[in-house]
FIVOMI-611166 format. One line per 8 residues: number of its first residue (from 0); for each residue x, y, z of C-alpha. Coordinates in nm, 2 decimals, padded with zeros to 4 digits. Layout:
N
NUM) X Y Z; ...
This chain:
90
0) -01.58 05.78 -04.25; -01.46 05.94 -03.93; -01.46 05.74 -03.60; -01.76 05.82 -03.35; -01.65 06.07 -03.09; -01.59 05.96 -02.73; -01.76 06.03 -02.48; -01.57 06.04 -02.14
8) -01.70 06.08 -01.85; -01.64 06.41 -01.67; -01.53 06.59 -02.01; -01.68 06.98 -02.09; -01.81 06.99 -02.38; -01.96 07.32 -02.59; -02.26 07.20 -02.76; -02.45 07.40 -03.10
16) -02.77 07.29 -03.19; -02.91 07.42 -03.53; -03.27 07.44 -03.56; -03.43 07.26 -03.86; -03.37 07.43 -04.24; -03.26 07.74 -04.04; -03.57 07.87 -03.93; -03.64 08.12 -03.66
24) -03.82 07.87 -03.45; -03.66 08.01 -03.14; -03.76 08.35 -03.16; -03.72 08.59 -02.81; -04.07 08.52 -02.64; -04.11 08.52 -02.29; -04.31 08.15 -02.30; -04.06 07.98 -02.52
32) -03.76 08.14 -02.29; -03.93 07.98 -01.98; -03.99 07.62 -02.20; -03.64 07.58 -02.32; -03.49 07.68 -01.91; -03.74 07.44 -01.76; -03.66 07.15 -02.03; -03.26 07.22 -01.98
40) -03.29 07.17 -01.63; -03.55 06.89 -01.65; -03.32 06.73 -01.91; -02.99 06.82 -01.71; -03.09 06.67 -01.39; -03.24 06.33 -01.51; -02.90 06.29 -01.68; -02.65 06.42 -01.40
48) -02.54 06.70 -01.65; -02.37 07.04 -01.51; -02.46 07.33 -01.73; -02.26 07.62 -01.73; -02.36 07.83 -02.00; -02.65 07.90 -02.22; -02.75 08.14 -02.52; -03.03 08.08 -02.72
56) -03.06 08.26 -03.07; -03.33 08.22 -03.29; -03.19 07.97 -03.50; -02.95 07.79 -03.26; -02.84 07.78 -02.93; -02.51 07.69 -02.74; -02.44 07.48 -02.39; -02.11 07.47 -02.21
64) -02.18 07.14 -02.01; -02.05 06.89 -01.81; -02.10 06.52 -01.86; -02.02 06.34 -01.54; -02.15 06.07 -01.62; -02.09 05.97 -01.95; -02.49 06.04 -02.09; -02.42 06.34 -02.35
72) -02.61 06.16 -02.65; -02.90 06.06 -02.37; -02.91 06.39 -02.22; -02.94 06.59 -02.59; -03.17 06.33 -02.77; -03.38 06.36 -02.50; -03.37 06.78 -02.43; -03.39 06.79 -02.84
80) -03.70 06.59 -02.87; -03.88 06.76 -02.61; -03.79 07.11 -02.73; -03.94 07.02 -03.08; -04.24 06.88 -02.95; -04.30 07.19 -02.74; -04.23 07.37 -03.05; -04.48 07.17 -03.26
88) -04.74 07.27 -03.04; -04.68 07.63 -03.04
């Protein structure tokens, strides 16, 4: 078994996120585009995170962030659970 990875504060990290089974569940749509920005920046700053790049695909998406403060695994449980729950719903 590996070791968990540190996190350190201030470190930039590049983040990919797979949706579940591989599924399109992030299809281009004008309402889901607007759900994911507003939860990345909800998410981002109640956890002092710096984003600096996003692309969303339809089965994935990538951040370029920085973690000032040390709450990476805060910061993406948090953004990943509200992102499926919006999902569920729609």
């Amino acid at each position: 078994m590996s070791l968990p990875r540190q996190i350190i504060p201030g470190d930039t990290w590049f983040i990919t996120r797979r949706c579940t089974q591989r599924t399109s569940l992030l299809k281009p749509c004008a309402i889901l585009t607007a759900v994911f920005m507003y939860l990345l920046i909800y998410c981002a700053k109640q956890y002092g995170i710096m984003i600096h790049a996003v692309c969303v695909m339809s089965t994935h998406y990538h951040l370029v962030v920085t973690d000032p403060f040390g709450l990476l695994p805060r910061f993406m449980e948090n953004l990943n659970k509200l992102l499926a729950k919006v999902l569920n719903c729609h």
